[in-house]
MIBAVEX-751049 format. One line per 8 residues: number of its first residue (from 1); their letters; for each residue x, y, z of N, C-alpha, C, O. Coordinates in steps of 0.1 Angstrom, whole numbers. Layout:
BEGIN
NUM	A	X Y Z X Y Z X Y Z X Y Z | ...
***
This chain:
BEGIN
1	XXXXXXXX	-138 58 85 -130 46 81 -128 46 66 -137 49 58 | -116 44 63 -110 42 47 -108 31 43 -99 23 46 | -118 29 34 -120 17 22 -112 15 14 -106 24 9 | -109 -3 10 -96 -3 1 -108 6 -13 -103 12 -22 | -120 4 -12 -126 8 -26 -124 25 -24 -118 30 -34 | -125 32 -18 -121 48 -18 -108 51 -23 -105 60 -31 | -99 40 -16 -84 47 -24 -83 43 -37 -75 49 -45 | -91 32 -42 -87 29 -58 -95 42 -63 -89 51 -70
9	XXXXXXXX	-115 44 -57 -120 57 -64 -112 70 -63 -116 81 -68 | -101 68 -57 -94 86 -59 -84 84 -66 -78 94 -71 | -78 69 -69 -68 70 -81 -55 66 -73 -46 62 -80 | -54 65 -62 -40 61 -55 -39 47 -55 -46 39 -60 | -31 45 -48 -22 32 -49 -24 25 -31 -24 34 -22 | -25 14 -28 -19 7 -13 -1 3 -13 4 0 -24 | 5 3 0 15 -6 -5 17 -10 16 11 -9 27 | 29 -16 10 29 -27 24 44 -23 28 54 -27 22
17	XXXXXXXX	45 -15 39 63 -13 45 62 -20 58 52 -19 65 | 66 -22 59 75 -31 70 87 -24 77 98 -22 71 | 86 -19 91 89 -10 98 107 -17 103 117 -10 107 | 108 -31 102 116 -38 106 129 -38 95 140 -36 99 | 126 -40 83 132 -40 73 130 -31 63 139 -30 54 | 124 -26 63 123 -10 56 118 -16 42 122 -10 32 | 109 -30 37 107 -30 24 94 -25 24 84 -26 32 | 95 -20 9 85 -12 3 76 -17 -8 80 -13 -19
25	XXXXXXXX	65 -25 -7 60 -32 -22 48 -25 -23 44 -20 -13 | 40 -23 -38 31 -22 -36 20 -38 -38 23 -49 -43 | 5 -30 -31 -2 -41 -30 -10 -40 -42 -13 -29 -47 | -13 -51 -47 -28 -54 -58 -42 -54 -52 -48 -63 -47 | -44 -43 -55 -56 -39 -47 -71 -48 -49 -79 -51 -42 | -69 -51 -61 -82 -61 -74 -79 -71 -61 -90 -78 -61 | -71 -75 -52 -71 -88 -49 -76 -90 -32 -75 -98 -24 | -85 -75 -31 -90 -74 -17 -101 -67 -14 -105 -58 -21
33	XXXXXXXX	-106 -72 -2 -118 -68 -2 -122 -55 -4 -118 -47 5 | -130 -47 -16 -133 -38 -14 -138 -29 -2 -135 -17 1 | -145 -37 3 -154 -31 18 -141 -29 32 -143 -23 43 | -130 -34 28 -121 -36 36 -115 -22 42 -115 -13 33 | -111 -17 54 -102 -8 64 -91 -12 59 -90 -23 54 | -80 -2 59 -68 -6 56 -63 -11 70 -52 -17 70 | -70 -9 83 -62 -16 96 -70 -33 93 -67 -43 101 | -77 -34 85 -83 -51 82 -71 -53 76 -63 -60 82
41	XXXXXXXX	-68 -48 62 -57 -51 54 -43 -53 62 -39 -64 64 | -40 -48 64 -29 -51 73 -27 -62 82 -18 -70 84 | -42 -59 90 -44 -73 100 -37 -86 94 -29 -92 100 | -42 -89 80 -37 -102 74 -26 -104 66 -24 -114 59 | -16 -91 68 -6 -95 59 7 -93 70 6 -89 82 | 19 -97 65 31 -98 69 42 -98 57 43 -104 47 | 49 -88 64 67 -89 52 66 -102 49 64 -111 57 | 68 -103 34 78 -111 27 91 -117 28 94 -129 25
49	XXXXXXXX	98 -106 33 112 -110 36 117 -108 49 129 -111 49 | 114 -104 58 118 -106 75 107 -117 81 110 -124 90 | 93 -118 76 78 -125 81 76 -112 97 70 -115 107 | 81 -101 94 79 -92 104 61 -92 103 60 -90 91 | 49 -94 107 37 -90 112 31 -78 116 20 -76 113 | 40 -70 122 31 -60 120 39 -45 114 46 -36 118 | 31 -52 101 34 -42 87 20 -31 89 9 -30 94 | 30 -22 80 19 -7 79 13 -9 63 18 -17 55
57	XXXXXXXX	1 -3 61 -8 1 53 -6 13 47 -13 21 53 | 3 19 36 4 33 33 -8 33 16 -13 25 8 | -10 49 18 -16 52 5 -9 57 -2 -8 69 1 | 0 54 -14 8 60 -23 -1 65 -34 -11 60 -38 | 6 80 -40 0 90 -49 11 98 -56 20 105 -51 | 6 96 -71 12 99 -84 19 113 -73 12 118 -64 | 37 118 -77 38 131 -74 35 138 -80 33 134 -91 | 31 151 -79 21 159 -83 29 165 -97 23 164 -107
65	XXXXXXXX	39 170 -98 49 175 -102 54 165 -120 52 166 -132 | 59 156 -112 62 144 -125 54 132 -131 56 128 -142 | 45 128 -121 36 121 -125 39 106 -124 33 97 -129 | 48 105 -117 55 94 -110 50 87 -100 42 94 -94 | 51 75 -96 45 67 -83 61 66 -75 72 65 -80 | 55 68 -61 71 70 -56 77 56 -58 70 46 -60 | 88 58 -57 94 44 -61 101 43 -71 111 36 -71 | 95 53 -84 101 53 -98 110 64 -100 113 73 -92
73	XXX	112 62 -113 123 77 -115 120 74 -130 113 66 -137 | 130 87 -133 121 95 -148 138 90 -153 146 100 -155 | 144 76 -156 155 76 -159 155 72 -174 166 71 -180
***
């Protein structure tokens, strides 16, 4: 089982997509249970902008290459 505290110890990121509306936020990790499963984490959240429920739990990580968090660009 994967701890929200393992993904912060390896340096990645959480974020929250929503399979209904395709948005992509990341999460603030400081603001959850460390001891927590990312299927707990999920359990309690829902989109923002559809209130779709059952949202996914991704682990986002720097690309290896640019050093970027996906999402961003080197503009």
């Amino acid at each position: 089982m994967i701890t929200v505290s393992d993904i912060r110890d390896e340096g990645a990121r959480l974020a929250i997509c929503c399979p209904n509306c395709a948005r992509l936020r990341y999460l603030n990790a400081d603001r959850l249970d460390p001891a927590a499963s990312l299927e707990q984490v999920a359990a309690g959240l829902k989109c923002s902008r559809c209130l779709e429920p059952d949202v996914e739990i991704r682990v986002m990580r720097r690309d290896v290459l640019t050093g970027y968090w996906p999402a961003e660009s080197a503009r």
